[in-house]
MARBA-3410 file (N, C-alpha, C, O; in Angstrom, 1 decimal):
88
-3.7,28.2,38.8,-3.2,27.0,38.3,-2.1,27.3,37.3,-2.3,28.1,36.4 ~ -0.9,26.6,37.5,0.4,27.1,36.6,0.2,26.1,34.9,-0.2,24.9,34.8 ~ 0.5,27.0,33.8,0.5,26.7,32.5,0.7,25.5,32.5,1.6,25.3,33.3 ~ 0.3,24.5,32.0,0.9,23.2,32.0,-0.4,21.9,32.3,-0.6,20.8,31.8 ~ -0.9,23.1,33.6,-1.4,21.8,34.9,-2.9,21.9,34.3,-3.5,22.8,33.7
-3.4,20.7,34.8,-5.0,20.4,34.3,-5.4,19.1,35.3,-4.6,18.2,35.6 ~ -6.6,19.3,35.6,-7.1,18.4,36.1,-7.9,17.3,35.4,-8.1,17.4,34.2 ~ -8.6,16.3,36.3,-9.9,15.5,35.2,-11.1,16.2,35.4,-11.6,16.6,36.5 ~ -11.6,16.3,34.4,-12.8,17.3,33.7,-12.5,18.9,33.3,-13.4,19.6,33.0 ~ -11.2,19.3,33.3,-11.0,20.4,32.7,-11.6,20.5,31.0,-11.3,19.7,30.2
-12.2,21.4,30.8,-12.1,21.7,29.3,-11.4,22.0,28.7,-10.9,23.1,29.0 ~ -10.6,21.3,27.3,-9.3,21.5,26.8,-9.6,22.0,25.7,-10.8,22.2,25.5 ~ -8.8,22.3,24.9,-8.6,22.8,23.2,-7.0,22.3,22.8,-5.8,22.6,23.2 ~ -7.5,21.4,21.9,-6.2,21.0,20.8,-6.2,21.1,19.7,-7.1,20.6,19.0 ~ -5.2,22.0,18.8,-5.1,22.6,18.0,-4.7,21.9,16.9,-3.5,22.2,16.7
-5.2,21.0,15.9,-4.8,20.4,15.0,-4.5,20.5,13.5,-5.4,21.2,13.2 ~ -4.1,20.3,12.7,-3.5,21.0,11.8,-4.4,19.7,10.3,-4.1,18.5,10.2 ~ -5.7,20.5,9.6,-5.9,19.3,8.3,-4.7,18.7,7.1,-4.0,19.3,6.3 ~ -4.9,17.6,7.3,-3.7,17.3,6.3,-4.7,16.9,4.6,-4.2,17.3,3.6 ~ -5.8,16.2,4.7,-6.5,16.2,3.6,-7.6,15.8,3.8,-7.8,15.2,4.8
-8.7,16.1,2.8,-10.2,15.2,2.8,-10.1,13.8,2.4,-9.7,13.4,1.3 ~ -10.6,13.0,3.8,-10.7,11.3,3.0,-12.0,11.1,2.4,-12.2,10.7,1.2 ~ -12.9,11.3,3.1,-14.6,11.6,2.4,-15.2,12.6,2.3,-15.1,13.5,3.1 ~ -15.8,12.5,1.5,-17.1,13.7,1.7,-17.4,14.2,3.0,-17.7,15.4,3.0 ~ -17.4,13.8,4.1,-17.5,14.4,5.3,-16.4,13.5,6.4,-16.9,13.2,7.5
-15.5,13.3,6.2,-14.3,13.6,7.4,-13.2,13.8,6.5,-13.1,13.6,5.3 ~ -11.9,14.7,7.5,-10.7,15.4,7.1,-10.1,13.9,7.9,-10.8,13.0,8.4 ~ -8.1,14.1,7.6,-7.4,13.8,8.1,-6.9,14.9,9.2,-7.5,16.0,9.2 ~ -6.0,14.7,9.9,-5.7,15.9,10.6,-4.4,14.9,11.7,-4.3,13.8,12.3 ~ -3.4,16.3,11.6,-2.1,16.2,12.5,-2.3,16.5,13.7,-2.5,17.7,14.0
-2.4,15.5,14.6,-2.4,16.7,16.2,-1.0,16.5,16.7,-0.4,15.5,16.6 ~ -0.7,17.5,17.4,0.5,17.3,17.4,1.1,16.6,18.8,0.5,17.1,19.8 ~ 1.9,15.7,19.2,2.5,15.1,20.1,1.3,13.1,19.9,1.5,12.2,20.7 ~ 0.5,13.1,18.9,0.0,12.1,18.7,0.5,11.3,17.5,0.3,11.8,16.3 ~ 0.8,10.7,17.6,1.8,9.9,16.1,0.9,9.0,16.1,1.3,7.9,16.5
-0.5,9.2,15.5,-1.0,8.0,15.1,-2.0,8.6,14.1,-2.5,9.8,14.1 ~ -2.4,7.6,13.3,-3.3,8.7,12.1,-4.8,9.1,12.7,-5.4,8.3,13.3 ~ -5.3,10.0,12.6,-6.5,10.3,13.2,-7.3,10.9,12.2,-6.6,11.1,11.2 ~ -8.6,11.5,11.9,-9.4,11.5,11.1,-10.6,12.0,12.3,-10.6,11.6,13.4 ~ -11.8,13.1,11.7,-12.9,14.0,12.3,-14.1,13.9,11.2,-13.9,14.0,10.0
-15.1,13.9,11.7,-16.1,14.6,11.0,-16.0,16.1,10.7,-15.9,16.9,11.6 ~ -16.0,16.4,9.4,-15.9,17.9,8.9,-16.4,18.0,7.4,-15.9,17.5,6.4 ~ -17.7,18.9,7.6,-18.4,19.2,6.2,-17.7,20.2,5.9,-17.1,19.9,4.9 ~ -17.4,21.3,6.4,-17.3,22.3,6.3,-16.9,22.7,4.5,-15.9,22.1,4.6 ~ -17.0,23.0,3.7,-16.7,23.5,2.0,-15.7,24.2,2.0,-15.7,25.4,2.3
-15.1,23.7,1.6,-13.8,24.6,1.6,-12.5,24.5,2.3,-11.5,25.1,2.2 ~ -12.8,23.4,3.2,-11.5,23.1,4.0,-10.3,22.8,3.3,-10.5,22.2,2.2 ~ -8.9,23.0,3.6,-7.7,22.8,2.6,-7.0,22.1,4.1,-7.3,22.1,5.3 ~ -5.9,21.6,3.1,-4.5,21.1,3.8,-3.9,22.2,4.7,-3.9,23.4,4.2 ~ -3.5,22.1,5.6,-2.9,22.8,6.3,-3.6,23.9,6.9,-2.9,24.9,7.0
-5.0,23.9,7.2,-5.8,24.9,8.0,-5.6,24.2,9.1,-5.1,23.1,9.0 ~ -5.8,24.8,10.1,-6.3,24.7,11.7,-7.3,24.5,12.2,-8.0,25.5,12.3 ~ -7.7,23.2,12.7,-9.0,23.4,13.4,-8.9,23.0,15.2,-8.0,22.3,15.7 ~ -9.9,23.5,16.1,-9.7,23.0,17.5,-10.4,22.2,17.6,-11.5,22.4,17.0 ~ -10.3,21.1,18.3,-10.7,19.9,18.7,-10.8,20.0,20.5,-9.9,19.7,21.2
-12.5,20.4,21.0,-12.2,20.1,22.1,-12.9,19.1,23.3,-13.7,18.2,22.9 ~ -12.6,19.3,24.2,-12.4,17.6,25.0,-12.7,17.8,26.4,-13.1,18.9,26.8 ~ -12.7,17.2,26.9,-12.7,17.0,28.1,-11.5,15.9,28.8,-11.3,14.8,28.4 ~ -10.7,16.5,29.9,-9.2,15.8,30.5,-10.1,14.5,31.3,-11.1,14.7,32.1 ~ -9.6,13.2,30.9,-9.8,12.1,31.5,-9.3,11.4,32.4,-9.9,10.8,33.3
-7.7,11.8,32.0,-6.6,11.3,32.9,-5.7,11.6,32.7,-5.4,11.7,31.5 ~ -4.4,12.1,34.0,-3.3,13.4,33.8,-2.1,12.7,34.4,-2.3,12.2,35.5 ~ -1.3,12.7,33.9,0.5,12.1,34.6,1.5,12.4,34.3,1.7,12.8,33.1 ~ 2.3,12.4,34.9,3.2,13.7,34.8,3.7,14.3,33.6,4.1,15.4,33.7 ~ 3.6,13.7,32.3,3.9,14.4,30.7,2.8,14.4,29.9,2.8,15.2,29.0
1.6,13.4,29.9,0.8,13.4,29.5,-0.6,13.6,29.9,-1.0,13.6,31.1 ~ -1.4,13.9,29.0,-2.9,14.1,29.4,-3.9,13.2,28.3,-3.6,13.3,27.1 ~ -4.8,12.6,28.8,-5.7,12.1,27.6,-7.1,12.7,27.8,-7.9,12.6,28.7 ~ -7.2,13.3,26.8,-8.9,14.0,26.6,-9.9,13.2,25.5,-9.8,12.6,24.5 ~ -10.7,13.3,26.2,-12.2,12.1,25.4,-12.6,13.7,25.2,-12.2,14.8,25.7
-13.9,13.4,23.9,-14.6,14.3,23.5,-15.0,13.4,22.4,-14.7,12.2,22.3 ~ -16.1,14.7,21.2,-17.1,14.3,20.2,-15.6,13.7,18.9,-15.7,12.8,18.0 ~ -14.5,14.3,19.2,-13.6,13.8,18.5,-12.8,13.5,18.6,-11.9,13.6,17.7 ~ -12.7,12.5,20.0,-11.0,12.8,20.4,-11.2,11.4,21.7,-12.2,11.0,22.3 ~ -10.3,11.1,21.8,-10.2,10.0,23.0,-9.1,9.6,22.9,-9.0,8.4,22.6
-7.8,10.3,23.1,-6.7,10.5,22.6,-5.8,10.6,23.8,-6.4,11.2,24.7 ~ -4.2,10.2,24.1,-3.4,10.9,25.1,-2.5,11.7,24.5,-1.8,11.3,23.5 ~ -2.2,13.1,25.0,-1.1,14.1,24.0,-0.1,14.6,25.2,-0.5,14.3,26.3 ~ 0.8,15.2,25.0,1.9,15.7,25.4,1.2,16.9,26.6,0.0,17.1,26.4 ~ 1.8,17.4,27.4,0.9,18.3,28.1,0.7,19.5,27.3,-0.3,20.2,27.2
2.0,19.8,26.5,2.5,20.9,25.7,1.3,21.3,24.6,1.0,22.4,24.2 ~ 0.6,19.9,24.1,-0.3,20.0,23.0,-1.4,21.0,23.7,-1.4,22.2,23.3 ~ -2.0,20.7,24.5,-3.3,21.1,25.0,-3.1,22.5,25.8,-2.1,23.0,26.3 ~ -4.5,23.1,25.7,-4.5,24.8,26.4,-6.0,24.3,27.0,-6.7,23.3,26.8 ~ -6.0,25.2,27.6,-7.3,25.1,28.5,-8.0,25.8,27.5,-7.6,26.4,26.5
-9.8,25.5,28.1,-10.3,26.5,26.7,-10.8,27.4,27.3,-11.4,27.0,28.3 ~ -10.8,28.7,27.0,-10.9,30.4,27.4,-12.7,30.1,27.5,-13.4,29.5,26.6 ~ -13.1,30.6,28.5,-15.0,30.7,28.7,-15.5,31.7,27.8,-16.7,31.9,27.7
END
């Protein structure tokens, strides 16, 4: 299957970038090719601005530039460029 291509039910990974803590247990976070504000559950201690975390998903539905992946965090459509398959 060539870089890029994904089907529905592929396992994805989207690599999102924290922008700040809004509560005690969710971050903000940048994903990239989504311009809309989004926000996760994350305890984790110690998380800062500008870490990386993956967010992964499951592909719902795919057309020619975009992909939207549902998951525990995500129900989202991104760029194809955003998303990688996720390594087993």
């Amino acid at each position: 299957m060539a870089k890029g291509s994904f089907k529905v039910g592929d396992e994805v990974v989207i690599t999102a970038t924290v922008r700040k803590r809004v509560t005690e247990d969710r971050v903000a976070v940048l994903i990239p090719s989504y311009n809309q504000p989004h926000s996760i559950v994350d305890t984790t201690p110690g998380i800062s601005s500008g870490q990386k975390v993956d967010l992964i998903g499951e592909v719902t539905r795919v057309d020619e530039s975009t992909v939207t992946v549902s998951g525990e965090h995500l129900g989202i459509t991104v760029s194809r460029d955003a998303v990688r398959r996720r390594s087993s």
